[in-house]
C-alpha positions, 0 to 999 in steps of 0.5 A: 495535527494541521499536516494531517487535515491538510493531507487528507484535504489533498486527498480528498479534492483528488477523489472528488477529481477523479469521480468527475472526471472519470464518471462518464468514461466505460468501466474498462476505459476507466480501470486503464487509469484508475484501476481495478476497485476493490472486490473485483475478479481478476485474471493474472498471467504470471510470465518468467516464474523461476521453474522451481515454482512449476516444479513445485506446484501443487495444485490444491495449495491455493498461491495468495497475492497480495495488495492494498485495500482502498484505505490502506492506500491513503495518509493515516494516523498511527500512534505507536510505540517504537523500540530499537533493537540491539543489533540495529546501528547507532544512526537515530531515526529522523522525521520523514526518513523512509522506513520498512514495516513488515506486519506478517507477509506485507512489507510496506514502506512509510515515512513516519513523522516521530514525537515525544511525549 
């Protein structure tokens, strides 16, 4: 419980950081550092596409890309149940071991802190 009021403590002098340093600074001075806040439009320029994707292309099917919201891109709290499969190795996931979640089309990575209770 302390590690996670210290990290969102972290998190939250960092914010107030950034908001003055970077208050006074155009809008697209401070995208450059910052990045594009959430709920703004965007043009994206795709170079190097395989050719099956031009050859492929239908207009009317809408291309979805993919990102972080504004709080997903912090340190959360999840409490959950975790079952292992029967073709997964016999290696014992630890603390803070890097680990893959894919929930629909997002994959992240995590570094989950395990308790038993």
């Amino acid at each position: 419980d302390d590690y996670v009021k210290q990290q969102k403590a972290i998190s939250n002098r960092q914010k107030e950081l950034n908001l003055n340093e970077f208050s006074d600074m155009d809008p697209i001075a401070r995208a450059q550092f910052e990045g594009l806040r959430a709920g703004t439009y965007v043009r994206v320029e795709v170079h190097k596409i395989p050719c099956e994707f031009v050859n492929n292309f239908e207009p009317k099917t809408p291309i979805i890309l993919g990102g972080l919201n504004a709080h997903e891109n912090g340190f959360s709290f999840l409490r959950t149940r975790i079952k292992k499969h029967r073709w997964f190795p016999k290696k014992v996931l630890k603390s803070k071991d890097p680990l893959i979640i894919s929930l629909g089309w997002r994959r992240f990575q995590s570094m989950p802190i395990y308790a038993l209770e």
